[in-house]
C-alpha positions in Angstrom: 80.9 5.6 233.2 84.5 5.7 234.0 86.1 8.9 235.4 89.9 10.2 235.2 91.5 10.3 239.1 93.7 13.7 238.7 97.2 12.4 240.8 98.1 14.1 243.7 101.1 16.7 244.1 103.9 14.8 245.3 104.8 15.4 249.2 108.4 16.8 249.3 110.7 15.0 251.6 111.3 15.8 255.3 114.1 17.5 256.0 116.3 16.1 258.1 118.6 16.8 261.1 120.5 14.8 262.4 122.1 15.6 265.8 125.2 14.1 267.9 125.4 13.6 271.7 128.2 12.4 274.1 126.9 9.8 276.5 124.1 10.6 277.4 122.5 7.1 276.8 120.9 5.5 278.5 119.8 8.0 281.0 118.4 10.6 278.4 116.3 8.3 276.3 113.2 9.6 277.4 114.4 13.1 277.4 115.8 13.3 274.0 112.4 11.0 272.8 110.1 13.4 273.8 112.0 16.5 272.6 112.2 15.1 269.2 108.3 13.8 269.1 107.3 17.4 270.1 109.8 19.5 267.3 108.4 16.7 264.6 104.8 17.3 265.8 105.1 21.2 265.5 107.5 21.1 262.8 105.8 18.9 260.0 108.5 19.4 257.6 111.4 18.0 259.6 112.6 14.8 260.5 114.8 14.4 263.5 117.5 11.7 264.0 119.2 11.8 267.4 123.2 9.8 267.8 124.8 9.0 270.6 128.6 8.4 271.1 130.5 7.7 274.0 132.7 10.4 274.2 135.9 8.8 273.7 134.8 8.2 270.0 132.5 10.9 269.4 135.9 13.3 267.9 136.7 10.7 265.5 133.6 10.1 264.5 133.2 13.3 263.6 136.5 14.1 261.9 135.6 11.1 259.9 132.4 12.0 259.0 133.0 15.4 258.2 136.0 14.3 255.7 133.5 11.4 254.1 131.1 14.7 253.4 127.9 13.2 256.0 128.6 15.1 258.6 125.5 15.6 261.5 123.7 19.0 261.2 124.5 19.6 265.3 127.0 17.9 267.3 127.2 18.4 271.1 131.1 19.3 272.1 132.6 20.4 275.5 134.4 24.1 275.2 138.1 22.7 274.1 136.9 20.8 271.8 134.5 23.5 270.1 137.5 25.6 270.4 140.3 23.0 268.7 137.6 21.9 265.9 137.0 26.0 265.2 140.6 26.3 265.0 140.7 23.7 262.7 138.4 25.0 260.2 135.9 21.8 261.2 132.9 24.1 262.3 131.3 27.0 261.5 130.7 30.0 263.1 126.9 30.5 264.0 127.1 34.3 264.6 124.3 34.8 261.8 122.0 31.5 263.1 122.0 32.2 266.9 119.2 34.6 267.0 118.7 36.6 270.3 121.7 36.6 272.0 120.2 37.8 275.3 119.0 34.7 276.0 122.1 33.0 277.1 124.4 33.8 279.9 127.0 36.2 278.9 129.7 33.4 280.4 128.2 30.9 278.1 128.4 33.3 274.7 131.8 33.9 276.0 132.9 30.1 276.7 132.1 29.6 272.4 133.9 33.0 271.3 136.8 32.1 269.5 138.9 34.7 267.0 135.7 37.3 266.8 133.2 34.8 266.4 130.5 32.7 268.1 130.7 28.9 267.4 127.8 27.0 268.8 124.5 27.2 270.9 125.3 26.9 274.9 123.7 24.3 276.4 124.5 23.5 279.6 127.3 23.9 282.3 128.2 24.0 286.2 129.6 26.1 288.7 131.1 25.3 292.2 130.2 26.4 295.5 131.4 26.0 299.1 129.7 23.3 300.6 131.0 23.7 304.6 130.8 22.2 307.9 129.4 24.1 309.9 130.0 22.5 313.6 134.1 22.6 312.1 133.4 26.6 311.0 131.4 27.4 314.5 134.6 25.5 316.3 137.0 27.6 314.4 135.0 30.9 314.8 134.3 31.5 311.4 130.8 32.7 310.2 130.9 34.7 306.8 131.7 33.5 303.5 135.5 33.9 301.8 135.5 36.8 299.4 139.1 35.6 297.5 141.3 32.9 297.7 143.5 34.6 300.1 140.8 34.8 302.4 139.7 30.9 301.8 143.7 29.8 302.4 143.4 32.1 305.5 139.9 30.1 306.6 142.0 26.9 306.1 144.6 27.6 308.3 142.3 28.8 310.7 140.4 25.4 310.9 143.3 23.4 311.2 145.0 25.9 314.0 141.7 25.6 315.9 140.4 22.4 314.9 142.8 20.2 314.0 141.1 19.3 311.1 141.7 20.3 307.5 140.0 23.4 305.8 139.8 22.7 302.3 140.9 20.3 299.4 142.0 22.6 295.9 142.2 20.4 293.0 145.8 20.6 292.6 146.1 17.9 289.9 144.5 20.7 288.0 146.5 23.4 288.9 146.3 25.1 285.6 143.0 25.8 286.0 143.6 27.0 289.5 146.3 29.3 288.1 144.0 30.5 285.4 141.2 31.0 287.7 143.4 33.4 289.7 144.3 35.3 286.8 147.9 34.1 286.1 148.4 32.7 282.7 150.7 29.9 281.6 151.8 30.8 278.1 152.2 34.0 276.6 153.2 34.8 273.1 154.2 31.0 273.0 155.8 31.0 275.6 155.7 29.3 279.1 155.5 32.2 281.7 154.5 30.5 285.2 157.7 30.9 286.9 156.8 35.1 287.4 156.9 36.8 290.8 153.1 36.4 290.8 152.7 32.7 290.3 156.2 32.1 293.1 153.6 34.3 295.4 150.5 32.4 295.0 152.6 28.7 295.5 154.1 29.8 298.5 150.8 30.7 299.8 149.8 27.3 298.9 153.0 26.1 300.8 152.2 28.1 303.9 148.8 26.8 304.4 150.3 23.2 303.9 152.7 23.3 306.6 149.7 25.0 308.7 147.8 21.1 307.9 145.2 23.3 306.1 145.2 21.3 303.1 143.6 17.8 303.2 146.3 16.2 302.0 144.9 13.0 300.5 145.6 12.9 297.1 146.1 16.4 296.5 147.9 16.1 293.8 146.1 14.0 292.3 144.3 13.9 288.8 141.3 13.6 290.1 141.3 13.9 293.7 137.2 14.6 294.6 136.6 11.0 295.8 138.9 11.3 298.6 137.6 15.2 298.8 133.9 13.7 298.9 135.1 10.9 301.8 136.6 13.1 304.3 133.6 15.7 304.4 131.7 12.3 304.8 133.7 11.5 307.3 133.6 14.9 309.5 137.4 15.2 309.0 136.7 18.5 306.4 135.7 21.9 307.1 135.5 23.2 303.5 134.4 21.3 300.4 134.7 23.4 297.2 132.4 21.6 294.5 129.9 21.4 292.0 126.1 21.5 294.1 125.1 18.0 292.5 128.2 16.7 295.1 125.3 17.7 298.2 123.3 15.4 296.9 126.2 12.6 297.4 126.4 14.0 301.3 122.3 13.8 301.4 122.5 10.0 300.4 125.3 8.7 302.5 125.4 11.1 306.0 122.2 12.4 307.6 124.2 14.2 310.2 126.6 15.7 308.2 124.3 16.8 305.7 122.0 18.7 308.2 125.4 20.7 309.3 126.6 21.7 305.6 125.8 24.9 304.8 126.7 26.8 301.4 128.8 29.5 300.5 129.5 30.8 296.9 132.6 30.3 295.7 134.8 34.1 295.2 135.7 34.6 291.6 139.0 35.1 291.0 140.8 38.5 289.8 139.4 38.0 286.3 135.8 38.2 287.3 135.6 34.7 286.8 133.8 31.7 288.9 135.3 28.4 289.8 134.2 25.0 288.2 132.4 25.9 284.8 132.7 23.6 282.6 130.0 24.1 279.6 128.8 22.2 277.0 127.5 23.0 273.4 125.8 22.5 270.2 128.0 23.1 267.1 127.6 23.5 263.3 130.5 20.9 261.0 132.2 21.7 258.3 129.5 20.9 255.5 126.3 21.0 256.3 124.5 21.9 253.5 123.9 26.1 253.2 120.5 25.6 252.3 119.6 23.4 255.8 121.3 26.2 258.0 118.1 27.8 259.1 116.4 25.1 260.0 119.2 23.7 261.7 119.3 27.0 263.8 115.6 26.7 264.2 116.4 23.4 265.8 119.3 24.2 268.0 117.5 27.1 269.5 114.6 25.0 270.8 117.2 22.7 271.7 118.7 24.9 273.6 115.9 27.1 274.8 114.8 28.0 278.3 111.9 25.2 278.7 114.5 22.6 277.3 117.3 23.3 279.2 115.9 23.1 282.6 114.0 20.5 281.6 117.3 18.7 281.3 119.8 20.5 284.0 116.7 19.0 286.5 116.8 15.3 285.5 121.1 15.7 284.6 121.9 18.0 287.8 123.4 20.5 286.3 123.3 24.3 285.4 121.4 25.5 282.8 123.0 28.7 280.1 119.8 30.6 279.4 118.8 33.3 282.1 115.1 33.1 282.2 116.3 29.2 283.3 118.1 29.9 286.0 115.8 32.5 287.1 113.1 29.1 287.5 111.7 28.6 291.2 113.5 25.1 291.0 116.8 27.2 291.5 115.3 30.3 293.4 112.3 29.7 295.5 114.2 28.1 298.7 111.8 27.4 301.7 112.6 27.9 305.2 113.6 24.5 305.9 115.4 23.4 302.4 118.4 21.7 302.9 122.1 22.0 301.7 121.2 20.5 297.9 118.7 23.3 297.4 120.2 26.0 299.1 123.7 25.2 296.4 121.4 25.2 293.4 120.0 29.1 294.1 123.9 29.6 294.8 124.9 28.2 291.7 122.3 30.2 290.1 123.3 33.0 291.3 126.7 32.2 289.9 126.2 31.0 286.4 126.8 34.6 284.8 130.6 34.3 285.7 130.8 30.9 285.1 133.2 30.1 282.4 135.7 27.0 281.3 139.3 27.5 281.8 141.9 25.2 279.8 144.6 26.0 277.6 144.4 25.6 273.8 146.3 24.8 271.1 148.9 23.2 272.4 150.0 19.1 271.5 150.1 16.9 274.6 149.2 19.2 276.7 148.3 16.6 279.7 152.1 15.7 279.9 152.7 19.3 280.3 150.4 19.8 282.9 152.2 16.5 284.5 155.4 18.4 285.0 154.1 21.6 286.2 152.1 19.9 289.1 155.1 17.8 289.8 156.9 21.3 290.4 154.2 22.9 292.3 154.3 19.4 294.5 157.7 20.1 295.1 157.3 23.3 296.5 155.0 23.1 298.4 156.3 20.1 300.0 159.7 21.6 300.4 161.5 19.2 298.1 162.8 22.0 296.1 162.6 26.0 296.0 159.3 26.8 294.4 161.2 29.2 292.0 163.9 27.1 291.3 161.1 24.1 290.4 158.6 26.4 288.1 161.8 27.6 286.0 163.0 23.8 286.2 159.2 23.2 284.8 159.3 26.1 282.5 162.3 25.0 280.8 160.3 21.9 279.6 157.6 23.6 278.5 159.6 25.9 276.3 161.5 23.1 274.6 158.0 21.4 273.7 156.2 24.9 272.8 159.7 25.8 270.6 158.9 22.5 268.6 155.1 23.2 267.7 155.6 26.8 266.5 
């Protein structure tokens, strides 16, 4: 006897997400595997696709995927760039998606608030302490940590009157930030405004302590002057080394005896409340994605981003997590007796992370050029090539004509 078979009820397709990192291949392939084998495994319904671009591409592949209508449903941008996409009408604004605010520092919700809106998930950032000698801060009669900049410039003299060594190492190639950090802006109402009374004050400080030798002066006006920053400490020939904590681990490695004589400060925020070295990192929504995927996508990006995932990864990438119940974690607070420097900077850090924020300047067309002409000035300056007025208004001038084009 033959018998009718009813057909099944087709399975509806996955959805999927697909979602954009910047370089963080090869390291993170195990990370990233697991993360996306446990959301499928819970999540039957969804299918995850995980990209990685170098990050020198990743902009242009997504402006070019965004106009082809594919965009990714997540893509993972640093502050600026979250910031000159949102300008640009390229993603979306995730106020309704985000869920529990709360959970994030309020830096990080901060760091993605552009025009009255939130525009991604944080995910992870940094903050810097002071990483110091302390046979060079014993020798100089120094003991408690620098509550401002005045006081760390103070410090630096100090060392170098006493010592004959060099106190600290700013990153004046990045003087912007610096200047930012302190709570002097560089354009206001479109204008470049870093020749004021204020900013003259704070270069001749800079100047002072220069003359005093307080400054390591190897590449200090460099772009990127933390190699030769990470050498002297090495070397013995630096009392204060102002840097992210994963930069002890760098000292661990390569100097046993300097090492066990680093101690940790926190680094003073500046005037705005604001601490030194943040740097964050998010998870944004393009410019079309379809509506109906949206809370899924948000479902996603806040495991993504959630406490268990984040530490997960600041542990294996050495960096700072953005959700408090993270850096609340024993791996950043519990500190035994006889931890060394690396440990004793994370719990610093942690401690931190709430007035971490990233400083930069937006919305302006070659901006590194312009930044290459304002630390040319403050070079001069200090170095007594030129009056530090007379070179910020020579610098200011430039600035203006560029700015007066681009409005």
């Amino acid at each position: 006897m033959s018998q009718s078979i009813k057909p099944s009820a087709a399975q509806p397709a996955p959805e999927k997400i697909e979602f954009w990192t910047m370089s963080l291949k090869p390291k993170f392939i195990p990370y990233f595997q697991n993360l996306v084998r446990k959301y499928e495994t819970q999540n039957p319904g969804i299918k995850l696709e995980w990209v990685d671009f170098p990050w020198d591409i990743l902009q242009l592949k997504l402006i070019t995927a965004i106009a082809a209508g594919t965009p990714p449903s997540l893509v993972n941008l640093s502050v600026p760039w979250a910031e000159e996409f949102a300008r640009d009408g390229l993603i979306e604004p995730v106020d309704a998606l985000i869920g529990d605010r709360s959970v994030y520092t309020k830096g990080a919700l901060a760091d993605m608030s552009f025009r009255g809106h939130l525009y991604g998930f944080p995910h992870y950032s940094n903050v810097n302490v002071i990483a110091y000698n302390s046979k060079i801060l014993a020798a100089a009669g120094l003991q408690r940590a620098p509550r401002n900049m005045d006081e760390i410039l103070a410090y630096a003299r100090q060392i170098a009157a006493r010592t004959g060594k060099a106190g600290y190492a700013p990153a004046l190639g990045k003087i912007d930030g610096f200047l930012l950090q302190q709570g002097l802006p560089l354009i206001r109402d479109g204008k470049a405004v870093f020749n004021s009374p204020d900013h003259v004050a704070l270069i001749q400080k800079l100047a002072d302590t220069y003359k005093a030798n307080g400054f390591l002066k190897d590449k200090l006006f460099a772009e990127d002057n933390f190699p030769a920053v990470v050498d002297a400490y090495l070397g013995g020939r630096l009392g204060m080394m102002v840097s992210a904590p994963t930069a002890l681990k760098r000292i661990q490695a390569d100097s046993k005896e300097i090492y066990a004589a680093t101690g940790v400060f926190p680094a003073p925020v500046g005037p705005t409340g604001i601490g030194d070295g943040g740097w964050m990192f998010n998870f944004a929504v393009p410019k079309g994605v379809r509506p109906q995927a949206l809370p899924a996508i948000a479902r996603f990006a806040q495991f993504l981003t959630n406490d268990e995932n984040q530490l997960e990864f600041a542990k294996i990438a050495n960096v700072m997590p953005t959700t408090v119940r993270a850096l609340a974690d024993p791996h950043f607070l519990q500190i035994a007796a006889d931890a060394g420097a690396t440990e004793k900077a994370l719990a610093v850090a942690a401690g931190s992370m709430e007035n971490s924020r990233s400083l930069y300047v937006a919305g302006i067309d070659d901006y590194d050029e312009l930044r290459r002409f304002l630390v040319k000035a403050v070079e001069a300056g200090m170095t007594g090539k030129k009056d530090i007025r007379q070179a910020l208004d020579e610098a200011v001038l430039i600035w203006n004509k560029k700015l007066a084009k681009q409005r």
